[in-house]
DOVO-732411 format. One record per residue (C-alpha): residue number from 1; chain; x, y, z. Coordinates in steps of 0.02 Angstrom, whole numbers. Layout:
residues N
+-----+--------+--------+--------+--------+
! num ! chaine !     xx !     yy !     zz !
+-----+--------+--------+--------+--------+
! NUM !      A !      X !      Y !      Z !
...
+-----+--------+--------+--------+--------+
END
This chain:
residues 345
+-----+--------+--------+--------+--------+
! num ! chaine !     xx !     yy !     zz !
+-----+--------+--------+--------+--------+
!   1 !      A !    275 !  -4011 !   1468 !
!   2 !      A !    383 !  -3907 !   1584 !
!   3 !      A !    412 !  -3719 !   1514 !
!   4 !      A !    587 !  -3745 !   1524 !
!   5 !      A !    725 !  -3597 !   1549 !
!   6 !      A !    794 !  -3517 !   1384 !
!   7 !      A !    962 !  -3421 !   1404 !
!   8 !      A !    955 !  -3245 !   1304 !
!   9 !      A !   1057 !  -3228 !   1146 !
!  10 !      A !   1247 !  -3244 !   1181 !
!  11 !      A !   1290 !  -3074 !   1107 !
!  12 !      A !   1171 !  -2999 !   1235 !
!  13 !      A !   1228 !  -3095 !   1380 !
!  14 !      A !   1415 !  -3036 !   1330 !
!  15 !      A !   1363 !  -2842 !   1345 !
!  16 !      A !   1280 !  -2888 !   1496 !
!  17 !      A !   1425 !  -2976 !   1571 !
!  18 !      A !   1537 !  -2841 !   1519 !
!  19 !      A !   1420 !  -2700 !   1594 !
!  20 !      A !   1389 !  -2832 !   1778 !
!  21 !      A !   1587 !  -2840 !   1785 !
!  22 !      A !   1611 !  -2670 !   1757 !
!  23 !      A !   1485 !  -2608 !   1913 !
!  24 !      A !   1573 !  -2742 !   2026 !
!  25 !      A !   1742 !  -2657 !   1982 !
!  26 !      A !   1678 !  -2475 !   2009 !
!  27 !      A !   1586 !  -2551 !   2179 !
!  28 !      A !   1747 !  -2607 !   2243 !
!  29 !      A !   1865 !  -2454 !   2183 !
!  30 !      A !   1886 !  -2293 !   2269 !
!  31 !      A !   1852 !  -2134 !   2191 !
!  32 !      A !   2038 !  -2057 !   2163 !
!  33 !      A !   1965 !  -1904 !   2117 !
!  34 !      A !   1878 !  -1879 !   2266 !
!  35 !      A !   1951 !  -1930 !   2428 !
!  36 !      A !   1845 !  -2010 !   2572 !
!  37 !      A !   1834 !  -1941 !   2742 !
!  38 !      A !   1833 !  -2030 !   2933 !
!  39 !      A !   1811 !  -1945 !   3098 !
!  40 !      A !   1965 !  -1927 !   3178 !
!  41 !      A !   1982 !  -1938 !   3369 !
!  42 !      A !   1911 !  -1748 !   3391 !
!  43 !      A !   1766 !  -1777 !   3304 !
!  44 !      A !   1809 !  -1689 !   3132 !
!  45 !      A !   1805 !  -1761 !   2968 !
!  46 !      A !   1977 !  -1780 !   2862 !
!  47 !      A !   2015 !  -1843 !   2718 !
!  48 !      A !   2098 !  -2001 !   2700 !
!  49 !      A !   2278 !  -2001 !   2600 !
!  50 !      A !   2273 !  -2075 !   2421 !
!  51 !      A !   2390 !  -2222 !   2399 !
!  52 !      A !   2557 !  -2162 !   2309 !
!  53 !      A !   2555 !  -2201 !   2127 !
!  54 !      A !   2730 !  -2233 !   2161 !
!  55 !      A !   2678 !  -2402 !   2252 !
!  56 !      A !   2616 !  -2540 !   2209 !
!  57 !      A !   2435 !  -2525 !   2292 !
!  58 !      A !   2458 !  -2353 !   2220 !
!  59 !      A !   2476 !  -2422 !   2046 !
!  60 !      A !   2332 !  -2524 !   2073 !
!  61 !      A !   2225 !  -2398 !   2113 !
!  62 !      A !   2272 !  -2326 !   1939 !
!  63 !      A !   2244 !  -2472 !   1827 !
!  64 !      A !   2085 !  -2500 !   1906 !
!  65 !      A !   2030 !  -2306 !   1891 !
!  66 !      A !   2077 !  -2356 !   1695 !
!  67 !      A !   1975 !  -2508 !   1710 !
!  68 !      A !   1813 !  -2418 !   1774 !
!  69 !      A !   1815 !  -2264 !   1651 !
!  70 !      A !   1823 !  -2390 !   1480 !
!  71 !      A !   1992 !  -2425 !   1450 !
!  72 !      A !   2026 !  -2609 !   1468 !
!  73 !      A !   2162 !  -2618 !   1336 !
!  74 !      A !   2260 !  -2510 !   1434 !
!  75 !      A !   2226 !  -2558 !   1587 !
!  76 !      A !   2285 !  -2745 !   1542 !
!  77 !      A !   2451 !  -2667 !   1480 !
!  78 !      A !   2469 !  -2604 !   1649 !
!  79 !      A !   2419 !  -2750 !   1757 !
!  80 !      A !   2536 !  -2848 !   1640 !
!  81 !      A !   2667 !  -2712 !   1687 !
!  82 !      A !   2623 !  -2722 !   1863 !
!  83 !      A !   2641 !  -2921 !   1887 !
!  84 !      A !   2821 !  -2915 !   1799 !
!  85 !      A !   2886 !  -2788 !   1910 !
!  86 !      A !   2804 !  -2882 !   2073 !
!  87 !      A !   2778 !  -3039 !   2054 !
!  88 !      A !   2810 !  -3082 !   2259 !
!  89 !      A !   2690 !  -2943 !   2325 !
!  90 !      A !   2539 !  -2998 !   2435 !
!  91 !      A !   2425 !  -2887 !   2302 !
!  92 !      A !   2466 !  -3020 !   2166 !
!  93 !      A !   2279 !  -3087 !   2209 !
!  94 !      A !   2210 !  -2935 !   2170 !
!  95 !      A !   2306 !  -2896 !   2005 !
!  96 !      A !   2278 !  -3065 !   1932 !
!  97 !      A !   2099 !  -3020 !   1959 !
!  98 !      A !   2104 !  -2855 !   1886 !
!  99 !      A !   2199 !  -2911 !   1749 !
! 100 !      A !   2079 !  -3045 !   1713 !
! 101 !      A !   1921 !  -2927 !   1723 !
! 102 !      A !   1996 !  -2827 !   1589 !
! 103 !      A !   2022 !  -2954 !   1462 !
! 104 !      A !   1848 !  -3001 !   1494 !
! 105 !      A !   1804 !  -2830 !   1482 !
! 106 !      A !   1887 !  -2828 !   1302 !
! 107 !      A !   1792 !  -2989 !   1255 !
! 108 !      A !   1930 !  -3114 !   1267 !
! 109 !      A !   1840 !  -3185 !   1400 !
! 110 !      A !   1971 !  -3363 !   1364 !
! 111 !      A !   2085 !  -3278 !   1395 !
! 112 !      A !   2017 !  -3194 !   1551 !
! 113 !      A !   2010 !  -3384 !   1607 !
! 114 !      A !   2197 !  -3407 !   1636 !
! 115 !      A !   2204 !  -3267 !   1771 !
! 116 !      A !   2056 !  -3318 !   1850 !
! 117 !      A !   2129 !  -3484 !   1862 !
! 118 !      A !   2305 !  -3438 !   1920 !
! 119 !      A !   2218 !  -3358 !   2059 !
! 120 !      A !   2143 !  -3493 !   2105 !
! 121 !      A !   2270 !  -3596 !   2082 !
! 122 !      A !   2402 !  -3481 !   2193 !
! 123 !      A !   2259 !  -3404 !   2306 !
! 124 !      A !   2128 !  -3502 !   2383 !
! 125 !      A !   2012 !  -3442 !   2538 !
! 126 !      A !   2044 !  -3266 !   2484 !
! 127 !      A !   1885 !  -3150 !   2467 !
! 128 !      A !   1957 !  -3157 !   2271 !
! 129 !      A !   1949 !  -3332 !   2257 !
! 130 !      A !   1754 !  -3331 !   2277 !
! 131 !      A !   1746 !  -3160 !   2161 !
! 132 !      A !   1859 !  -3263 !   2021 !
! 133 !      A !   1716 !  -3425 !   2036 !
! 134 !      A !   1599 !  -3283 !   2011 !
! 135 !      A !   1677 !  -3219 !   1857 !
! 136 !      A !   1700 !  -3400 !   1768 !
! 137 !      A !   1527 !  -3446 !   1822 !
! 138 !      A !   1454 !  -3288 !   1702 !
! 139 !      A !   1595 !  -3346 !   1571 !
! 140 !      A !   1527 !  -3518 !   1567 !
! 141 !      A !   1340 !  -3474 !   1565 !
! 142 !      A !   1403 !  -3390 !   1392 !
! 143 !      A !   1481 !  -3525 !   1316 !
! 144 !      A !   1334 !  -3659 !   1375 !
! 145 !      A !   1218 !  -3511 !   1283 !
! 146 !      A !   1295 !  -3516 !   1133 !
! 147 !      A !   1444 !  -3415 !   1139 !
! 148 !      A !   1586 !  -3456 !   1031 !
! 149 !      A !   1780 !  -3458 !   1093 !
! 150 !      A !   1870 !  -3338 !    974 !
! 151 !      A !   2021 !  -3372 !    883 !
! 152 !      A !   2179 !  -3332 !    928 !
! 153 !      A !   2240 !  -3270 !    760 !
! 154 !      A !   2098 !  -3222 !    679 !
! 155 !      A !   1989 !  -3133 !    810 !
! 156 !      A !   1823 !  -3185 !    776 !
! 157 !      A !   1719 !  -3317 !    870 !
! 158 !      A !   1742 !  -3472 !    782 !
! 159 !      A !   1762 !  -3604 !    902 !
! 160 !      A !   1589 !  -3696 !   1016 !
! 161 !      A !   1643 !  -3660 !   1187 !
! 162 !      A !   1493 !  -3765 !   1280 !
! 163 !      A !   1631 !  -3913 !   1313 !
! 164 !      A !   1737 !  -3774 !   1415 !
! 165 !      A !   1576 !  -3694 !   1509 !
! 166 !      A !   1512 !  -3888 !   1576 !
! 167 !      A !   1687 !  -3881 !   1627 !
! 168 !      A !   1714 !  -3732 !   1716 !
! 169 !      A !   1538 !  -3775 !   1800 !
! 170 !      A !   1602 !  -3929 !   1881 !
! 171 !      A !   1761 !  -3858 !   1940 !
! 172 !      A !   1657 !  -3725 !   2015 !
! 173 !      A !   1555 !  -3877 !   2105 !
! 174 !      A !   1708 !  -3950 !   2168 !
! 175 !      A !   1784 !  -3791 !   2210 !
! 176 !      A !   1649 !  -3737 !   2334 !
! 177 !      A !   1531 !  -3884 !   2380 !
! 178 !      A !   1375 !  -3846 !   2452 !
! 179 !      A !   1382 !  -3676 !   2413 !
! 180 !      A !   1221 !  -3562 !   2342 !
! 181 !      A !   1365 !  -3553 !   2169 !
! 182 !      A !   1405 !  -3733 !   2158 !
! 183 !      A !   1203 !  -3763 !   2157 !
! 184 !      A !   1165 !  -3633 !   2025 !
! 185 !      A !   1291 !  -3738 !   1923 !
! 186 !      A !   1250 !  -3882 !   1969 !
! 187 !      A !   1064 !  -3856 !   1913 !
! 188 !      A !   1116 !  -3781 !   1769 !
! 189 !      A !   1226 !  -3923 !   1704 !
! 190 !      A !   1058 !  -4014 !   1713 !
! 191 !      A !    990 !  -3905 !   1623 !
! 192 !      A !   1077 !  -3881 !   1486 !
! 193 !      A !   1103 !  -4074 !   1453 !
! 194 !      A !    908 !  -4078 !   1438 !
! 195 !      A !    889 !  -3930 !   1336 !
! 196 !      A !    987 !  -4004 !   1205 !
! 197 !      A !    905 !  -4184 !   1213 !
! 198 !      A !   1036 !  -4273 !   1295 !
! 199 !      A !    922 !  -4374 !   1435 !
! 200 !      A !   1038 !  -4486 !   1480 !
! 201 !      A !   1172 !  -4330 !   1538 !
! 202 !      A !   1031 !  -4253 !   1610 !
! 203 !      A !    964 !  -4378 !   1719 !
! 204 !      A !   1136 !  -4388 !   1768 !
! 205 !      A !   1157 !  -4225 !   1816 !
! 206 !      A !    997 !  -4196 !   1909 !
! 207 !      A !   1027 !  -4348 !   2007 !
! 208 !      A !   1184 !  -4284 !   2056 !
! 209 !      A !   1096 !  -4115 !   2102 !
! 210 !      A !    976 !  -4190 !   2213 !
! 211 !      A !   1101 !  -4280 !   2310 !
! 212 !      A !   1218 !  -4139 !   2321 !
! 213 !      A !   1076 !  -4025 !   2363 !
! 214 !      A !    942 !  -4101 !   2457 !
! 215 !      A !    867 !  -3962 !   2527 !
! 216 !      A !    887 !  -3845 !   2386 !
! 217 !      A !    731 !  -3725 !   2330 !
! 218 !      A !    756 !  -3804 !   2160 !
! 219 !      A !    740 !  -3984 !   2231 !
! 220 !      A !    545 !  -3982 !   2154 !
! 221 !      A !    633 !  -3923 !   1988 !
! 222 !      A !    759 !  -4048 !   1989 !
! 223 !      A !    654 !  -4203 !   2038 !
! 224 !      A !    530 !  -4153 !   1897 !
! 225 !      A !    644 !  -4153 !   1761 !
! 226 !      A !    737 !  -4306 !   1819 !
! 227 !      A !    575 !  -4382 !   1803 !
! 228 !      A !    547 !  -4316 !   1622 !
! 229 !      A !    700 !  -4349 !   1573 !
! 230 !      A !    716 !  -4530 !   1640 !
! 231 !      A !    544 !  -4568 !   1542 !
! 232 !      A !    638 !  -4493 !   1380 !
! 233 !      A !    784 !  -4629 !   1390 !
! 234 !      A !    645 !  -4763 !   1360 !
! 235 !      A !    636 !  -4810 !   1188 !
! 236 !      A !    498 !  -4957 !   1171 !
! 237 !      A !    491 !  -5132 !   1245 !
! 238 !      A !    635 !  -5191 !   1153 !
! 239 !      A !    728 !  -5089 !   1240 !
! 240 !      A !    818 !  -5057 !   1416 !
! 241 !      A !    681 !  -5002 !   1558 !
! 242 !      A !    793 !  -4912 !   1674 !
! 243 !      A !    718 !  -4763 !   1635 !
! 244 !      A !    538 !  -4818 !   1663 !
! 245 !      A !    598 !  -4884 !   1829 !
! 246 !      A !    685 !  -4730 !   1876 !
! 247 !      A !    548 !  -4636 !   1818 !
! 248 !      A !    418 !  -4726 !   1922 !
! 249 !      A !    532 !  -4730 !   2084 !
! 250 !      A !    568 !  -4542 !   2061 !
! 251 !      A !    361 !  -4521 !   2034 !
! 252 !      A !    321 !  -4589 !   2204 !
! 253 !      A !    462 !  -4473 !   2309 !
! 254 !      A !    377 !  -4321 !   2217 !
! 255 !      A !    194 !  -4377 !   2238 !
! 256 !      A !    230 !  -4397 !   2405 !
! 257 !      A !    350 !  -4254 !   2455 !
! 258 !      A !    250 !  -4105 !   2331 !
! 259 !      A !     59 !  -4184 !   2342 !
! 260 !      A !    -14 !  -4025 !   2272 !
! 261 !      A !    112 !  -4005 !   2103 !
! 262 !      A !     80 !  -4198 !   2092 !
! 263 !      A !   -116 !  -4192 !   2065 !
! 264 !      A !    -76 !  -4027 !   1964 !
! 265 !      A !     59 !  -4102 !   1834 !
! 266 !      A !    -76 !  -4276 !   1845 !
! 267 !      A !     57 !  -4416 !   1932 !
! 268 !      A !    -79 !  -4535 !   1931 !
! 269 !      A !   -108 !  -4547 !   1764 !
! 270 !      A !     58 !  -4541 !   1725 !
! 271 !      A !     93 !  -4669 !   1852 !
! 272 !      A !    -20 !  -4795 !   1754 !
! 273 !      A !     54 !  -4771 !   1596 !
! 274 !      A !    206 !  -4798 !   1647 !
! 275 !      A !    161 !  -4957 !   1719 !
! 276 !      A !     67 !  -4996 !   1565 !
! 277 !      A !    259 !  -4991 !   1469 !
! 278 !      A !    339 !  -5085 !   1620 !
! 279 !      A !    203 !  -5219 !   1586 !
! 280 !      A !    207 !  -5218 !   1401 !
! 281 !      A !    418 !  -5238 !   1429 !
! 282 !      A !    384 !  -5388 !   1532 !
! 283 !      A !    251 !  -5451 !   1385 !
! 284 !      A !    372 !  -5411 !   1260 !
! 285 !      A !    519 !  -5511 !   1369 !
! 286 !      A !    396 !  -5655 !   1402 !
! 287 !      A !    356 !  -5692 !   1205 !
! 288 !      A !    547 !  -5688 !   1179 !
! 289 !      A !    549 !  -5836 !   1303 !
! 290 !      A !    434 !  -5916 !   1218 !
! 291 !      A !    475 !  -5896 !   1036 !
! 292 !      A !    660 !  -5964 !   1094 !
! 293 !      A !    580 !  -6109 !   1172 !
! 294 !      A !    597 !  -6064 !   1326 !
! 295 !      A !    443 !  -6104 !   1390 !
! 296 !      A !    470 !  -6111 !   1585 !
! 297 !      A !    541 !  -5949 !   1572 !
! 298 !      A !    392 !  -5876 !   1464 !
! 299 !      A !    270 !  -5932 !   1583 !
! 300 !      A !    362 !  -5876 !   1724 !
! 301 !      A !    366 !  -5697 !   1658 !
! 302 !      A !    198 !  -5720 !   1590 !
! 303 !      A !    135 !  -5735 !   1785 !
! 304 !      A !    247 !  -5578 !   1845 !
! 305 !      A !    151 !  -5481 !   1711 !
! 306 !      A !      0 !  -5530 !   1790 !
! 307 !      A !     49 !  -5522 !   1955 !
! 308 !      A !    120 !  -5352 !   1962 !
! 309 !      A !     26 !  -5256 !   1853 !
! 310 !      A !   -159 !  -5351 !   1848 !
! 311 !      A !   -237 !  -5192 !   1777 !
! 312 !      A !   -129 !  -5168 !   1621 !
! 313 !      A !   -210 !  -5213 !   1445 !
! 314 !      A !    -46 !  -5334 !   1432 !
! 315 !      A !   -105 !  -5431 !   1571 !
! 316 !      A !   -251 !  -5500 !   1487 !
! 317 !      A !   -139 !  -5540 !   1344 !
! 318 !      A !    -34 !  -5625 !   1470 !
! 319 !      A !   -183 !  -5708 !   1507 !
! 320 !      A !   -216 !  -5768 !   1355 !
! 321 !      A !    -62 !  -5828 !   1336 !
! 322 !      A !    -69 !  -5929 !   1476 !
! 323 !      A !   -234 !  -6006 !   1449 !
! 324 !      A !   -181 !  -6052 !   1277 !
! 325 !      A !    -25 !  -6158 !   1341 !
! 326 !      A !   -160 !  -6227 !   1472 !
! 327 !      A !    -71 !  -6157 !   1617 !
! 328 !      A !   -145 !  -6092 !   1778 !
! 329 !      A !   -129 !  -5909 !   1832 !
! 330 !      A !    -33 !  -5938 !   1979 !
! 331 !      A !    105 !  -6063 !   1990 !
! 332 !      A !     47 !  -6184 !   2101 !
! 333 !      A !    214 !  -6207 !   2192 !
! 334 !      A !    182 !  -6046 !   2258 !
! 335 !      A !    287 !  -5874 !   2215 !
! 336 !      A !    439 !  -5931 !   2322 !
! 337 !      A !    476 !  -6066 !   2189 !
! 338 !      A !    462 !  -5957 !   2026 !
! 339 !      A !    625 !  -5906 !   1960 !
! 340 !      A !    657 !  -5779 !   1807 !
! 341 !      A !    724 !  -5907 !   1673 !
! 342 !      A !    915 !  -5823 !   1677 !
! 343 !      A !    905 !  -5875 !   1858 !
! 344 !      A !    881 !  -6070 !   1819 !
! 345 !      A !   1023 !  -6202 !   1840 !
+-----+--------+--------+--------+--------+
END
């Protein structure tokens, strides 16, 4: 079996979050402390003005400052000031951000959602736009982790948020196709789905990833797990074989695109046994004919068996079960004439 990806505890991937968003903020926030410098056009060094806290850039710089030295409660007070009192400036984008870090900074990382999406909503192709897709990607690999959505009244997490992170993860696929974000979510919808044992979402999702992302450096991963997955959805011979056949066609492409991880993970073998199940279906089909009287259809199936997997233990039974209705191997009409018994009349 694969080693597959565990996400750390939610708790710790919230104080991570909070400590990732915090360094991006301080990244992208001058010091107001400390002025910066540029040469001027003799050479010498002067400092650059602050922006005047009497402006709205100037106000920004403060509730930022706030931000970055631990005081997110206040510093969504005064974004929410800010937006009231300028709600047509061009620095909207960059409030609604702000505003938005800090609630995630404070936890209330649903909430943080809202501003995140009205800036996405009111500001697309902005340098924000991608840094807001950034910000609900961590939210959502929270909730898929195990995070719970607090309550609005009560304050503690009460609520399973993993229905809102596969969401989020999708818009963020739509949002920017093709990008190096919208294939780490992509990927890790897949992932997720099999974590949790749903193969059929799973097989879903990496299909989707490997024809989204064909040239991805998780295209190996993907193609793997489809495969694993797609043998999961098959339940016996009673049952649908899509998944064998998926599995078997997905086996080939990755024998013949990673030759090395094929011999390694043993494709062969698993190759034959899953044409052992895709014969024992067909045996399994065959004696339904037959116990329905059926017969031409029984015998017909009976002869695929043989025919297309002549090394499986249920072709000898399909032997067997020929030689006991005194039947030949091969229809003597010849293959163009044999018909699968839903195809008659």
């Amino acid at each position: 079996m694969l080693n597959t990806p565990r996400y750390n505890s939610a708790p710790v991937q919230a104080r991570l979050l909070l400590a990732a968003m915090t360094l991006l903020v301080l990244m992208g926030t001058p010091v107001i402390a400390q002025p910066t410098h540029v040469l001027d056009d003799s050479g010498s060094f002067v400092p650059v003005a602050e922006p005047d806290p009497a402006t709205p850039a100037g106000q920004l710089e403060l509730i930022r400052r706030e931000l970055v030295s631990g005081s997110p409660s206040k510093a969504k007070d005064m974004a929410d000031d800010w937006i009231d009192e300028n709600k047509l400036d061009p620095l909207m984008v960059e409030a609604l951000l702000i505003r938005g870090d800090a609630q995630s900074a404070r936890g209330n990382y649903y909430i943080a959602l809202e501003d995140y999406e009205l800036l996405l909503g009111m500001f697309p192709g902005t340098e924000q736009y991608r840094t807001a897709l950034e910000r609900e990607y961590n939210i959502a690999k929270l909730y898929i982790g195990g995070l719970k959505r607090k309550s609005k009244w009560l304050g503690v997490r009460l609520f399973p948020a993993d229905d809102v992170g596969i969401e989020l993860l999708i818009r963020i696929q739509e949002r920017l196709p093709g990008s190096e974000l919208g294939e780490r979510a992509s990927i890790d919808i897949g992932d997720y789905y099999y974590d949790r044992g749903d193969m059929e979402m799973a097989s879903e999702a990496y299909d989707l990833f490997l024809l989204n992302y064909p040239d991805s450096r998780q295209r190996e991963w993907a193609m793997l797990r489809l495969i694993q997955a797609s043998l999961a959805r098959y339940k016996g011979p009673e049952f649908d074989a899509s998944g064998l056949t998926d599995a078997s066609q997905r086996l080939r492409e990755y024998t013949r695109d990673y030759p090395a991880a094929a011999e390694k993970i043993g494709a062969q073998a698993l190759m034959v046994r899953i044409n052992e199940s895709l014969a024992e279906k067909k045996l399994v089909t065959a004696r339904w004919y037959a116990k329905r009287g059926m017969d031409r259809g029984a015998i017909t199936m009976f002869r695929r068996l043989i025919r297309d997997y002549p090394r499986s233990s249920a072709a000898v039974e399909a032997m067997k079960e020929l030689e006991d209705r005194g039947q030949p191997l091969v229809d003597p009409r010849g293959p163009e004439n044999q018909k699968e018994q839903g195809d008659e009349g």
